[in-house]
ROSE-4610 file (N, C-alpha, C; in Angstrom, 1 decimal, always signed):
// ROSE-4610
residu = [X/X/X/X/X/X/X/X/X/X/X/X/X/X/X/X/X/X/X/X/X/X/X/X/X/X/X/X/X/X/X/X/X/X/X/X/X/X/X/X/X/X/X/X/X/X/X/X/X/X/X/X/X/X/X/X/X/X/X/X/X/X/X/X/X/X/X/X/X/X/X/X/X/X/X/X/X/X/X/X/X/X/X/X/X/X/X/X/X/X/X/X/X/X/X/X/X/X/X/X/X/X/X/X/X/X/X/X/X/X/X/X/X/X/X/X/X/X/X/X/X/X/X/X/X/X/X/X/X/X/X/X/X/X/X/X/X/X/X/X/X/X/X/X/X/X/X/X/X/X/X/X/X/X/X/X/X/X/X/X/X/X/X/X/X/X/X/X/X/X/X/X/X/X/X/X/X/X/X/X/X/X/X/X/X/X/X/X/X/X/X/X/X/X/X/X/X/X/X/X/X/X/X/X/X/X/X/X/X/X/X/X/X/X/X/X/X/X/X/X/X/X/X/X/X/X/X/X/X/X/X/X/X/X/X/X/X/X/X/X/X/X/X/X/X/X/X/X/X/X/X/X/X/X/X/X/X/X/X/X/X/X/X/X/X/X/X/X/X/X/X/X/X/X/X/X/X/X/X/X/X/X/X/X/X/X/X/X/X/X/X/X/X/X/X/X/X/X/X/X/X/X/X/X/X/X/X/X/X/X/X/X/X/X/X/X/X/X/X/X/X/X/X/X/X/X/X/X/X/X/X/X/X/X/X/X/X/X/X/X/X/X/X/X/X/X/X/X/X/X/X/X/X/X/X/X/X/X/X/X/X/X/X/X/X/X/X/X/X/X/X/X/X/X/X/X/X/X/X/X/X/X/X/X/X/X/X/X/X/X/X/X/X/X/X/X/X/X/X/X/X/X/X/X/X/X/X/X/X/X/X/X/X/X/X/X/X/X/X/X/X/X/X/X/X/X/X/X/X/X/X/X/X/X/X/X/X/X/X/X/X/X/X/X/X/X/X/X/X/X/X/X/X/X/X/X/X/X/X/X/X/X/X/X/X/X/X/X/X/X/X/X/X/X/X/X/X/X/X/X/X/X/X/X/X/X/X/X/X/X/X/X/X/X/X/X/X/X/X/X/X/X/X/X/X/X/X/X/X/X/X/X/X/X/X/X/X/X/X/X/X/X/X/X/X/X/X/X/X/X/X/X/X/X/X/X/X/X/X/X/X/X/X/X/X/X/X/X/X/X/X/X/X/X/X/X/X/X/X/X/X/X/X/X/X/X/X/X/X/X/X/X/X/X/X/X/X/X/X/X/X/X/X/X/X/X/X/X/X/X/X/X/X/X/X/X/X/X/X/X/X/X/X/X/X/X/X/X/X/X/X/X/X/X/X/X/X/X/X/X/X/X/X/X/X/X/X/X/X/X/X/X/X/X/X/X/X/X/X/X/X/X/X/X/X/X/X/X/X/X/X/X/X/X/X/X/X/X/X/X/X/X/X/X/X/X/X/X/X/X/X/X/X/X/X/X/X/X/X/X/X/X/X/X/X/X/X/X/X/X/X/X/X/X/X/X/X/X/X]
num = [1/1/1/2/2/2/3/3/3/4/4/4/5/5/5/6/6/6/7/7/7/8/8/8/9/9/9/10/10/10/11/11/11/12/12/12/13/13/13/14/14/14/15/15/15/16/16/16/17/17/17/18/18/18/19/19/19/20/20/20/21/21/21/22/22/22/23/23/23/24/24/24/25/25/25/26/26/26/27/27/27/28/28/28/29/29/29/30/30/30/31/31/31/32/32/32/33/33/33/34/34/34/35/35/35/36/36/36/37/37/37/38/38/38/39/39/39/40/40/40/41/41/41/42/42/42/43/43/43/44/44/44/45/45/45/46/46/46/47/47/47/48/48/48/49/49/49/50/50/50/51/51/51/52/52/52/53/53/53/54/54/54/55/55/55/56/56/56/57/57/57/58/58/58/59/59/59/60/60/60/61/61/61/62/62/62/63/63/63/64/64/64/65/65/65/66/66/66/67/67/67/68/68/68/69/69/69/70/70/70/71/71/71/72/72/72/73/73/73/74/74/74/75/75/75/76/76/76/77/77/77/78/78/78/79/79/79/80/80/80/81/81/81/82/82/82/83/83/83/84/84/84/85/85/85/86/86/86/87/87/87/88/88/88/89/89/89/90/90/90/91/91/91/92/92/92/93/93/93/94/94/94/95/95/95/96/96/96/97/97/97/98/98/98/99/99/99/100/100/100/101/101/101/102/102/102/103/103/103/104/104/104/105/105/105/106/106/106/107/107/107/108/108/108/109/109/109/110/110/110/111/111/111/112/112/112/113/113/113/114/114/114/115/115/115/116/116/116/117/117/117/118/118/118/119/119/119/120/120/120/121/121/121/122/122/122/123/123/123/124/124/124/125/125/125/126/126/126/127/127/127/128/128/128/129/129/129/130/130/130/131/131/131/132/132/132/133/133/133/134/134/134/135/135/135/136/136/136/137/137/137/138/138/138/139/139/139/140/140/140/141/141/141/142/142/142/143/143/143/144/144/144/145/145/145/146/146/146/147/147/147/148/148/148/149/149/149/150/150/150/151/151/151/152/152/152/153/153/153/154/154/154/155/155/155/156/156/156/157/157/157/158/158/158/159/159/159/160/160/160/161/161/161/162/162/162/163/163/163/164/164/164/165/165/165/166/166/166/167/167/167/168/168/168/169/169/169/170/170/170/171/171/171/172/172/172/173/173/173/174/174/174/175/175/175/176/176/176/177/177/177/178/178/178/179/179/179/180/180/180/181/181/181/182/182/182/183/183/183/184/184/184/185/185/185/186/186/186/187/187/187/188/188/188/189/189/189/190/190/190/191/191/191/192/192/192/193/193/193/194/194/194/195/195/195/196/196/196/197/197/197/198/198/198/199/199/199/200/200/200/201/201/201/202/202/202/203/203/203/204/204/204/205/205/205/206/206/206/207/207/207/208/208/208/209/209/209/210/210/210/211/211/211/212/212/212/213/213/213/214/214/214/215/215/215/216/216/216/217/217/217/218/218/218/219/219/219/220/220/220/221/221/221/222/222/222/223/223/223/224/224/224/225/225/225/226/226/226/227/227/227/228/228/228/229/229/229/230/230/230/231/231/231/232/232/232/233/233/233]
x = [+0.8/+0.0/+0.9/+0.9/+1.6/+0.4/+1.7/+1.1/+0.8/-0.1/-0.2/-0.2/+0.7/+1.1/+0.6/-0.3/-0.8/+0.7/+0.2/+1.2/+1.5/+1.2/+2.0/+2.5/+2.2/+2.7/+4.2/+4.5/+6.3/+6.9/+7.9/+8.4/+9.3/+9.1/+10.1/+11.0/+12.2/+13.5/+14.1/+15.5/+15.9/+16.7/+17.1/+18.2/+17.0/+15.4/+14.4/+14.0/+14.0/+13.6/+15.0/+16.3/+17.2/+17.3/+17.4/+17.0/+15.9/+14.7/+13.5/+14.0/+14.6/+15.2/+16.2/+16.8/+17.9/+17.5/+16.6/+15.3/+15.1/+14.2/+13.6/+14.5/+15.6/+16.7/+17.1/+17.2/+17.7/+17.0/+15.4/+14.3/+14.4/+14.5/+14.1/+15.7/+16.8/+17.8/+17.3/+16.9/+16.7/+15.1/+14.6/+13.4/+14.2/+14.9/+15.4/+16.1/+16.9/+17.7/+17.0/+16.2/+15.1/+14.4/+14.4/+13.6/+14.2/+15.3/+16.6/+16.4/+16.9/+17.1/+16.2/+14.8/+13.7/+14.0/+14.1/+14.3/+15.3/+16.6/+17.6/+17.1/+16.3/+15.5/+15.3/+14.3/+13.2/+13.8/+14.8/+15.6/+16.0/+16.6/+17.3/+16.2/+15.2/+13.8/+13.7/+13.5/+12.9/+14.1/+15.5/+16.2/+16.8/+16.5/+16.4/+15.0/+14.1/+13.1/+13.0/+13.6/+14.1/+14.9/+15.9/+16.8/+15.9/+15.4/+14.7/+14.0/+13.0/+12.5/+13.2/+14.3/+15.6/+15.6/+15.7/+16.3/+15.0/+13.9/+12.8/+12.6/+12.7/+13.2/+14.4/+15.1/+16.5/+16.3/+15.8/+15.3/+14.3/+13.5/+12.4/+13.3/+13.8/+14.7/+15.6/+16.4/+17.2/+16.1/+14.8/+14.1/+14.0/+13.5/+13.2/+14.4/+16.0/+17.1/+17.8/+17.5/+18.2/+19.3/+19.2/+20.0/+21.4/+21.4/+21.8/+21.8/+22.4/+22.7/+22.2/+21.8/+21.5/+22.8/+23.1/+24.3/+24.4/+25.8/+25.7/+25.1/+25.4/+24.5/+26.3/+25.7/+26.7/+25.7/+26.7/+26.1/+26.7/+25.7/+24.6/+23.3/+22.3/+21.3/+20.8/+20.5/+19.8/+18.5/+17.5/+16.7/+17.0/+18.0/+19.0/+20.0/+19.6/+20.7/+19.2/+18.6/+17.7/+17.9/+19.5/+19.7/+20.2/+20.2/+21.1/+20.2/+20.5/+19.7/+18.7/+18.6/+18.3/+16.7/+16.8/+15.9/+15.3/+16.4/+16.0/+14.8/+15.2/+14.5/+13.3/+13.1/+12.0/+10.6/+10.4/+9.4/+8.8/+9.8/+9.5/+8.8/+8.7/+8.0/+7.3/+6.7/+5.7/+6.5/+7.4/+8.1/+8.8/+8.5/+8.9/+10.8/+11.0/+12.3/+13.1/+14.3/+15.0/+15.0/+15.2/+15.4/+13.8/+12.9/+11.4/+10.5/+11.2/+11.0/+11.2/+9.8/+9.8/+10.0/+10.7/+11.4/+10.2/+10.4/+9.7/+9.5/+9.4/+8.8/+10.6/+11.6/+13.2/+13.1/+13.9/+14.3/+15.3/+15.0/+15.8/+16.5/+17.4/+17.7/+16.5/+16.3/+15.5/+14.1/+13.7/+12.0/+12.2/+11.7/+11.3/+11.2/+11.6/+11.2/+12.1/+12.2/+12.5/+14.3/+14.6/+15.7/+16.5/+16.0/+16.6/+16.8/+18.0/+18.1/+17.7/+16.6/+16.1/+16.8/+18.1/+19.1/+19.3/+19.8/+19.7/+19.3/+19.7/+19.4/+18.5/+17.5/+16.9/+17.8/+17.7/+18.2/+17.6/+17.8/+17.1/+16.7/+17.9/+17.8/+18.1/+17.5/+17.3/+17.5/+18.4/+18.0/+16.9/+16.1/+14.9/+15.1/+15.8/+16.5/+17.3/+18.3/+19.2/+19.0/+19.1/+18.7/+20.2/+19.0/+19.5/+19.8/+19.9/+19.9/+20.8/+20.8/+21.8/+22.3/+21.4/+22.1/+22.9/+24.1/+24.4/+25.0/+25.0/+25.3/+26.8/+27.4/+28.6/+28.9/+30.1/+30.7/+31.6/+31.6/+32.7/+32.1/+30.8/+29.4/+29.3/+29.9/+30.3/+31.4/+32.3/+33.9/+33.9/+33.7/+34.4/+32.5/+32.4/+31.6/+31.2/+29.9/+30.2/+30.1/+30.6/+30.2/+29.2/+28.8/+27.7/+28.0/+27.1/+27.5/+27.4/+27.4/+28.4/+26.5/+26.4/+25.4/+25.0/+24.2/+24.3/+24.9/+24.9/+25.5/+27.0/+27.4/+29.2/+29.8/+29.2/+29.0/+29.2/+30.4/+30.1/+29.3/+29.6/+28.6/+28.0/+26.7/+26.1/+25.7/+25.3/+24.7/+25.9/+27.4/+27.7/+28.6/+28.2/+28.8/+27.4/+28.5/+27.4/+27.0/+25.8/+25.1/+25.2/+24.4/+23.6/+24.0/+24.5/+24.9/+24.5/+24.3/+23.8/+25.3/+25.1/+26.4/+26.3/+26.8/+26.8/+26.4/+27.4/+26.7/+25.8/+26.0/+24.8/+25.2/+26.2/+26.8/+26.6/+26.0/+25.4/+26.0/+27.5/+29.0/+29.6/+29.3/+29.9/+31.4/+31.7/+32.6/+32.9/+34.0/+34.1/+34.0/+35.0/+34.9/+33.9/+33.2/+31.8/+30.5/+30.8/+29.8/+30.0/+28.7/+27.8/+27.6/+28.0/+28.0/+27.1/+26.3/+25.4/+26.0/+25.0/+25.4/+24.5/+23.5/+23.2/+23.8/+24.9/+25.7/+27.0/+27.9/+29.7/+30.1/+30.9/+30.7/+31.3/+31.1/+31.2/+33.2/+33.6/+35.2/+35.7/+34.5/+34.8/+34.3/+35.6/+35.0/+34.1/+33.5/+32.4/+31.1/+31.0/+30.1/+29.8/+28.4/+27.7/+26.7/+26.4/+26.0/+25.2/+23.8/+22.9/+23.6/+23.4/+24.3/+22.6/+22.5/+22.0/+22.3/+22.5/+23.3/+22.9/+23.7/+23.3/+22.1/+22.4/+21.2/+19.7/+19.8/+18.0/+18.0/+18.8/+19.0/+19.8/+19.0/+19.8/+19.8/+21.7/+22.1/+22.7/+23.0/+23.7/+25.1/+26.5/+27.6/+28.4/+29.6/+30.2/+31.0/+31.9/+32.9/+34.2/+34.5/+35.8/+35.2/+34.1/+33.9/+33.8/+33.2/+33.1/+34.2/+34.6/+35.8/+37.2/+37.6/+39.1/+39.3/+38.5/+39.1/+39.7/+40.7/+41.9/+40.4/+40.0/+39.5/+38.2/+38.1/+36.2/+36.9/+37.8/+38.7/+39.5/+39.3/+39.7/+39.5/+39.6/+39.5/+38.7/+38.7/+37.3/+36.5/+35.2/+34.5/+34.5/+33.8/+34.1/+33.2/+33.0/+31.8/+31.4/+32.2/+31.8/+32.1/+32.1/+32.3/+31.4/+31.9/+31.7/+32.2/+32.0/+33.4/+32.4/+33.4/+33.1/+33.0/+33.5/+33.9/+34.2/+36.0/+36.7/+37.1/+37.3/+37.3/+38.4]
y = [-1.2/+0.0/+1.2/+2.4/+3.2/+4.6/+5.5/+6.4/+7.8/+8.3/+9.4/+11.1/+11.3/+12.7/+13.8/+14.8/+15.8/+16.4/+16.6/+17.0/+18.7/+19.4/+20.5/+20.3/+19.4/+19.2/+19.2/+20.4/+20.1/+19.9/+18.8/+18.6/+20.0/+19.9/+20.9/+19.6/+20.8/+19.9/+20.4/+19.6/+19.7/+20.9/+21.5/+22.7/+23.7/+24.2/+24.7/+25.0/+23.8/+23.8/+23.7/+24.2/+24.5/+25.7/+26.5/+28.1/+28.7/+28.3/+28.6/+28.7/+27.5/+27.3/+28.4/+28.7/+29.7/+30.9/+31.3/+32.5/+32.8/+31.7/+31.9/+32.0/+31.5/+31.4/+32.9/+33.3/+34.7/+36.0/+35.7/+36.3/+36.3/+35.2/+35.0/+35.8/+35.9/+36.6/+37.8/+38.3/+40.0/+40.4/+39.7/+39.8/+39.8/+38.5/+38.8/+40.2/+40.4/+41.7/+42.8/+42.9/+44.0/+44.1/+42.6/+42.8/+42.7/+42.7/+43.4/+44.0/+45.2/+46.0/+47.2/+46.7/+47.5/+47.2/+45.6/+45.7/+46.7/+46.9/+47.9/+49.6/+49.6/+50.9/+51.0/+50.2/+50.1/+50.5/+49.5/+49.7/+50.7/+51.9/+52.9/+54.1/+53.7/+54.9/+55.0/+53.6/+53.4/+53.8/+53.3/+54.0/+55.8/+56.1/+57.6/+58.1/+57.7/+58.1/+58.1/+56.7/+56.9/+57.5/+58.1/+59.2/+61.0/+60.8/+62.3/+62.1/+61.1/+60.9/+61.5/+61.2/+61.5/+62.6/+63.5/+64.6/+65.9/+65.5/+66.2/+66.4/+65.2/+65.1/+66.1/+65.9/+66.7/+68.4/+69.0/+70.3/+70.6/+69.9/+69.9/+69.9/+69.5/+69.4/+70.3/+70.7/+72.4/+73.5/+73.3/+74.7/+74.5/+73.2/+73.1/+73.0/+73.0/+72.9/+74.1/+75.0/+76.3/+76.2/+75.6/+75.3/+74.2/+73.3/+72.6/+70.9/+70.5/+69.3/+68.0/+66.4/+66.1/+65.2/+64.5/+64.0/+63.0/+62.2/+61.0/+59.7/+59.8/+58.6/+57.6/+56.6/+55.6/+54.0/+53.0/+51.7/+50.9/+50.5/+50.2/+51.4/+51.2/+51.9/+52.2/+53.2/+53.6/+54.5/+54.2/+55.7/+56.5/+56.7/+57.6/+58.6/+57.9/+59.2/+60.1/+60.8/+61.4/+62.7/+62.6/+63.6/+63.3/+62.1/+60.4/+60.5/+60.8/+61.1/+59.8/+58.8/+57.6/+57.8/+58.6/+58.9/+60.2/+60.9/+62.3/+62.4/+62.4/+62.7/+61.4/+60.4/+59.5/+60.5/+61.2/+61.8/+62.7/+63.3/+64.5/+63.6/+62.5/+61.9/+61.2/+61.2/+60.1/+58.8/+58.7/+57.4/+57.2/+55.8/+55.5/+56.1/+56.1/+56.7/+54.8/+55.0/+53.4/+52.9/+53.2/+52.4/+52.0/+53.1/+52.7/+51.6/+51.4/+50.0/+48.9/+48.4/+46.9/+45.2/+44.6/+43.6/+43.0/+42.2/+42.0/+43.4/+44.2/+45.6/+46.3/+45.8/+46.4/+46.3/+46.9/+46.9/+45.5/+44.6/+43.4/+43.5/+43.1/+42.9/+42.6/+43.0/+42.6/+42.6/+43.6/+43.8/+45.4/+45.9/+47.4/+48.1/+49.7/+50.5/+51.4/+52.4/+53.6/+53.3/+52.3/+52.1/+51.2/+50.6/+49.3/+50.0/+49.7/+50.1/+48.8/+49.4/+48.1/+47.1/+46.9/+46.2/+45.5/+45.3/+44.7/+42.9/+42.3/+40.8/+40.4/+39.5/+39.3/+37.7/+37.8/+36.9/+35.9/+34.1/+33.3/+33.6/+33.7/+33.6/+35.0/+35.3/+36.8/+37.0/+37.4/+38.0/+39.2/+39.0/+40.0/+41.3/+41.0/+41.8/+43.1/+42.4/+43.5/+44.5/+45.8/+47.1/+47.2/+47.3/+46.7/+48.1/+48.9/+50.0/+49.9/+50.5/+50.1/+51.8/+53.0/+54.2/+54.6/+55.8/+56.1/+57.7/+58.1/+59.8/+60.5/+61.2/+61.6/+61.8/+61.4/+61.0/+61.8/+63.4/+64.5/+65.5/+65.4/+66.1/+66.8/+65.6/+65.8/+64.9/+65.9/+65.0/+64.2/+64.6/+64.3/+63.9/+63.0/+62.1/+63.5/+63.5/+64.1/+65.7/+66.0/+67.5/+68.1/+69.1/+69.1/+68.7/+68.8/+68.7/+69.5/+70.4/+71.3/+72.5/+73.2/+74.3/+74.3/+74.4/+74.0/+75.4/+76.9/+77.9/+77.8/+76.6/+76.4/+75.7/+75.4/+74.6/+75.6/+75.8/+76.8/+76.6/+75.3/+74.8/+73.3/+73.5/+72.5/+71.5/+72.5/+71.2/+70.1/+70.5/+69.9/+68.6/+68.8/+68.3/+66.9/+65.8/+64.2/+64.4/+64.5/+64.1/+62.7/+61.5/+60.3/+59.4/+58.4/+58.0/+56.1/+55.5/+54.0/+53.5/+52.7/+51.9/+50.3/+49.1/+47.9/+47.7/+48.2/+48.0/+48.5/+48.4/+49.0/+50.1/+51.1/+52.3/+53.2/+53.9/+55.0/+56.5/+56.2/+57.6/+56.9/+57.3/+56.3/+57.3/+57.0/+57.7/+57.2/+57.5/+56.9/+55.6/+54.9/+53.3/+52.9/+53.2/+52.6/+52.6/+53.1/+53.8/+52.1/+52.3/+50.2/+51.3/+50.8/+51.1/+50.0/+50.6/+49.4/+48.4/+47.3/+45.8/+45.6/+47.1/+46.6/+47.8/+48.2/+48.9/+48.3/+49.4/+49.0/+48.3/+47.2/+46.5/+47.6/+47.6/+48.2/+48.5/+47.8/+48.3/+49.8/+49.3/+50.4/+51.8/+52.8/+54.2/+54.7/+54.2/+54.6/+54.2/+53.3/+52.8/+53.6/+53.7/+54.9/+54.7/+55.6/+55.8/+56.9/+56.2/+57.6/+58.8/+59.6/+60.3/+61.5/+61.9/+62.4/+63.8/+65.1/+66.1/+67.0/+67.6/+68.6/+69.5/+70.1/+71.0/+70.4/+68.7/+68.4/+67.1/+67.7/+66.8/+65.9/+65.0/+63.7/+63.4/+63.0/+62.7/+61.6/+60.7/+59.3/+60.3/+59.5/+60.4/+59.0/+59.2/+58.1/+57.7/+56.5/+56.6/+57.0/+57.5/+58.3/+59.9/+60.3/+61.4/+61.6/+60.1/+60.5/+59.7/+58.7/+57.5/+58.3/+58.4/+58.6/+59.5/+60.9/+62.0/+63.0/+63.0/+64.0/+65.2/+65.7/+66.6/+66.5/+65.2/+65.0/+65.1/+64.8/+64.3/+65.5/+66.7/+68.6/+68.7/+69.7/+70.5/+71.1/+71.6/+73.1/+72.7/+72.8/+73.1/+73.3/+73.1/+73.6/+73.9/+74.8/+75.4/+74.5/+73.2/+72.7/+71.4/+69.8/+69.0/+68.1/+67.1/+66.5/+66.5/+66.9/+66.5/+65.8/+65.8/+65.1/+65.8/+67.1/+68.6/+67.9/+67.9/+67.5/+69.4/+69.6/+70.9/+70.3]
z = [+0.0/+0.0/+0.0/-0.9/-0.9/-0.4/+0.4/+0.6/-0.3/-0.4/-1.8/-1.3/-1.8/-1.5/-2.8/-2.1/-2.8/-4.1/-4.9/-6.1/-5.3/-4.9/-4.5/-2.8/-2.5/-0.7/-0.8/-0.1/+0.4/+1.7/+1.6/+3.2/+3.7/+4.7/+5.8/+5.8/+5.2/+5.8/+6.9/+7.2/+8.1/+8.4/+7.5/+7.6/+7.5/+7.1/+7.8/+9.5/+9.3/+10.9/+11.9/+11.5/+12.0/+12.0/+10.8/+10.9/+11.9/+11.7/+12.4/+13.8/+14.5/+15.6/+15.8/+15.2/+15.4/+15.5/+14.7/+14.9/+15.8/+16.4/+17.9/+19.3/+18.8/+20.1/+20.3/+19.0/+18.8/+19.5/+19.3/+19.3/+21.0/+21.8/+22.8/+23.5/+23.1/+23.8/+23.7/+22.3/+22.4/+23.2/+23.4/+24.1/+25.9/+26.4/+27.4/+27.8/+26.6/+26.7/+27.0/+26.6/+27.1/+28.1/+28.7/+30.1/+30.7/+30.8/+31.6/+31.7/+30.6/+30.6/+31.1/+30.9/+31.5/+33.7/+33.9/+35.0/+35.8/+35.4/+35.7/+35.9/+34.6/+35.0/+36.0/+36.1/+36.8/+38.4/+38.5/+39.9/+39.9/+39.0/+39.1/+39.6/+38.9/+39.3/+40.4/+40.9/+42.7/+43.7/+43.7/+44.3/+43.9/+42.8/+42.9/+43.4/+43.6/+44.3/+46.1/+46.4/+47.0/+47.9/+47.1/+48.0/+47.4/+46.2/+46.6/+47.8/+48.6/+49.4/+50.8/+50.9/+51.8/+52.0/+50.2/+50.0/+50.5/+50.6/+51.1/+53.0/+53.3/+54.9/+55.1/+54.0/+54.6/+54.4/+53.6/+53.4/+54.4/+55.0/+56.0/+57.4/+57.5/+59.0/+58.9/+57.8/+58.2/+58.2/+58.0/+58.5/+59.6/+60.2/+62.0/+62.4/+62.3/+63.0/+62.9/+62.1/+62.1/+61.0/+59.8/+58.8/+59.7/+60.6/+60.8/+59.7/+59.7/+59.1/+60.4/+60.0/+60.8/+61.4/+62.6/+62.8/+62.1/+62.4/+61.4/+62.1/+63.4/+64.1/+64.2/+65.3/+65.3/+64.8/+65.3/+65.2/+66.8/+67.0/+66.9/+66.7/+66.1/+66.2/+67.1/+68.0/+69.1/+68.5/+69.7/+70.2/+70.5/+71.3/+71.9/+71.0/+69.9/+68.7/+68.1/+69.0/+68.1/+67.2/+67.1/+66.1/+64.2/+64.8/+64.1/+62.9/+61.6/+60.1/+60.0/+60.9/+60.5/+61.5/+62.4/+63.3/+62.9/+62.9/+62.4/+61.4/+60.5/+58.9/+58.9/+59.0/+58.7/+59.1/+60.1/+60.6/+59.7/+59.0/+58.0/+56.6/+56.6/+55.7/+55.4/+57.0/+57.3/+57.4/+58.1/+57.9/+59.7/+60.2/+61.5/+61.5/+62.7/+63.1/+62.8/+62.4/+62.1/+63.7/+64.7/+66.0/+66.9/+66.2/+66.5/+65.9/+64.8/+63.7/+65.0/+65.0/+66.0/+65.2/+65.8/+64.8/+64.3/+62.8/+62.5/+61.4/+62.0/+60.4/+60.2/+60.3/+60.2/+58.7/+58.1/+57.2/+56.5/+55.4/+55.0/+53.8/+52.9/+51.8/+50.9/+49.9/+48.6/+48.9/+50.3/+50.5/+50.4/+49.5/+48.8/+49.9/+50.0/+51.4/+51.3/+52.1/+51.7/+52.5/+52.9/+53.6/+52.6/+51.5/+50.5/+49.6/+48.4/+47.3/+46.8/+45.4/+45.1/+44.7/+43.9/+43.2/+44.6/+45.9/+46.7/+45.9/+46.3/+46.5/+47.7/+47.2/+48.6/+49.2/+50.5/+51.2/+51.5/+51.5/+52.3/+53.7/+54.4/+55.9/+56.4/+57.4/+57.9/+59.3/+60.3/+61.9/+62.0/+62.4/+61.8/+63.0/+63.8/+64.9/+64.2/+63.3/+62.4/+62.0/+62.5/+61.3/+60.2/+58.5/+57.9/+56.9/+56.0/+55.0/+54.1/+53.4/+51.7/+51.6/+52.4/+52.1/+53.8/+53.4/+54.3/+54.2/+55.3/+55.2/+55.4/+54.4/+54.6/+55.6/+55.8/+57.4/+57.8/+56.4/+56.8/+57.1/+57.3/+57.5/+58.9/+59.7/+60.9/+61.6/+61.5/+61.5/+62.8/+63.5/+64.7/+66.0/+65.8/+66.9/+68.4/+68.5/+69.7/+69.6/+68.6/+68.1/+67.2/+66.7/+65.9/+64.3/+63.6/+62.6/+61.9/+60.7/+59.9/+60.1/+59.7/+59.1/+57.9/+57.2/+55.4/+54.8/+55.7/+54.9/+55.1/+56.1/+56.1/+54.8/+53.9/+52.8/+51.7/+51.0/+50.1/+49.0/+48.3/+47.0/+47.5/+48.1/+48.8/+48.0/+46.2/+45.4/+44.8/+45.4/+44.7/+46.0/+47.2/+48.3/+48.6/+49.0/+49.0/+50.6/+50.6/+51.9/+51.9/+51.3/+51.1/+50.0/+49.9/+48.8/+49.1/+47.9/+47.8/+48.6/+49.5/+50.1/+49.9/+50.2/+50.1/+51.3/+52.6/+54.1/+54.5/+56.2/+56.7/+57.8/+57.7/+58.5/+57.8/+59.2/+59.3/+58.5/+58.8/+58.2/+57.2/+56.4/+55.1/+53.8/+53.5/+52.5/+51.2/+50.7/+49.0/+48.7/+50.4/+50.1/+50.1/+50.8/+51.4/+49.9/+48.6/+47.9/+46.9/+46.4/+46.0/+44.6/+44.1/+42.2/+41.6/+40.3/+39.8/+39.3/+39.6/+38.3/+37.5/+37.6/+35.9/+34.7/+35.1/+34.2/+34.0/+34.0/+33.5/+34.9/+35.0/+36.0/+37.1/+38.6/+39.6/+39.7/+39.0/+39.6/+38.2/+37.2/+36.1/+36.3/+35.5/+36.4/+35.6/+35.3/+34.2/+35.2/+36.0/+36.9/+37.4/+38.3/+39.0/+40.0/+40.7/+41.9/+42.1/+42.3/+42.5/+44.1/+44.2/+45.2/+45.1/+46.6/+46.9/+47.6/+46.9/+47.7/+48.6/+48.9/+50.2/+50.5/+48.9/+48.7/+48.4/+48.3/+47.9/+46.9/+45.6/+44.2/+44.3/+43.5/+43.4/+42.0/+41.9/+40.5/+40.2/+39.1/+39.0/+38.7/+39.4/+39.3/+39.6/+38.2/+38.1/+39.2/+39.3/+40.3/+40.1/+38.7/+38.3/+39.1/+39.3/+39.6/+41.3/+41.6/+42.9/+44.0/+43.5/+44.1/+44.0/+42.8/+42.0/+41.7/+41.6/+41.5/+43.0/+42.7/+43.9/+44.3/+43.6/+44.2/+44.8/+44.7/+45.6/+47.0/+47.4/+48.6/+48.7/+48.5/+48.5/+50.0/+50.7/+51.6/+52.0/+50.0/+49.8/+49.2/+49.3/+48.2/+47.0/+45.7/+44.1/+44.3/+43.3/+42.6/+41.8/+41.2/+40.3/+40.6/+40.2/+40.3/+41.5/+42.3/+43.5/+44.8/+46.1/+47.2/+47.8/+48.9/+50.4/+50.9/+50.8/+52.1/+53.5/+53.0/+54.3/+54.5/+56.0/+56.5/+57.4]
């Protein structure tokens, strides 16, 4: 018994359905690549919102402090630092003070909140005891423990001096080393890599780490009119 094949019926060969295959593999990398790439956004939006969040607490507390800066706080986290930016500023935005957070509502790795950078990884295992945060506040702000911390008119160019900046840890006085560069960009050791930074004066800008790590003059004395510091005094 033979089988009868329509006079125009054609087989799919095999070097067809290897192409097609190759198509789709292709299709499905550049489709991933984009939902990447949208996810990285996405994280950069929420942690710059994020520290505008900061940056509104922080303009709200130099009108009630007298143009004072808030201190840098120590670690452990206390109640007792109620000048401590971590206590300080949450109030000014509807947001619990970090040492009034009762365990259980602390802040964790990879759960969204005004204390997490979203890029954060979430963790299996957690001490839910731990106060945990991804940002932290220039720690030349207020040099020296125990003293006050600077005035914002002692500041000559405030928009261009780091209050707040994305960190890896969780300390409160943080500086150049201390600054968590993205992994969804140029990898973190490249100076092209960057870091949202939140400044003195309110604005928050992505600023690479050739600008804010490795240039001699973030690490100045004085002030610029122009560029980034630390404002060491």
């Amino acid at each position: 018994m033979s089988i009868y094949h329509a006079p125009n019926e054609r087989r799919i060969t095999m070097r067809e359905i290897l192409i097609a295959l190759t198509i789709a593999v292709v299709l499905a990398a550049v489709l991933a690549g984009i939902f990447l790439k949208q996810q990285g956004e996405a994280r950069r939006v929420a942690s710059s919102h994020n520290l505008q969040q900061w940056g509104i607490s922080l303009n709200l507390y130099l009108i009630d402090n007298e143009n004072q800066l808030p201190e840098v706080g120590q670690d452990p986290v206390t109640s007792e630092q109620k000048k401590a930016w971590f206590n300080a500023l949450p109030p000014y935005i509807s947001q619990t003070p970090l040492a009034d957070l009762p365990i259980g509502k602390r802040p964790r790795p990879g759960v969204p909140s005004l204390w997490i950078d979203p890029s954060t990884k979430t963790v299996k295992s957690w001490d839910p005891e731990v106060f945990f945060f991804n940002y932290g506040m220039n720690k030349f702000l207020q040099p020296v423990a125990g003293t006050r911390s600077f005035r914002i008119y002692e500041i000559n160019f405030p928009a261009n001096v780091v209050f707040m900046t994305e960190v890896a840890g969780y300390s409160p006085g943080i500086g150049p080393e201390d600054v968590a560069f993205r992994h969804d960009g140029p990898k973190p050791a490249s100076p092209m890599a960057e870091a949202h930074v939140l400044f003195c004066d309110g604005h928050v800008q992505f600023v690479t780490r050739q600008k804010l790590v490795s240039d001699p003059e973030a690490l100045s004395a004085a002030t610029a009119e122009t560029g980034v510091s630390w404002f060491q005094k």
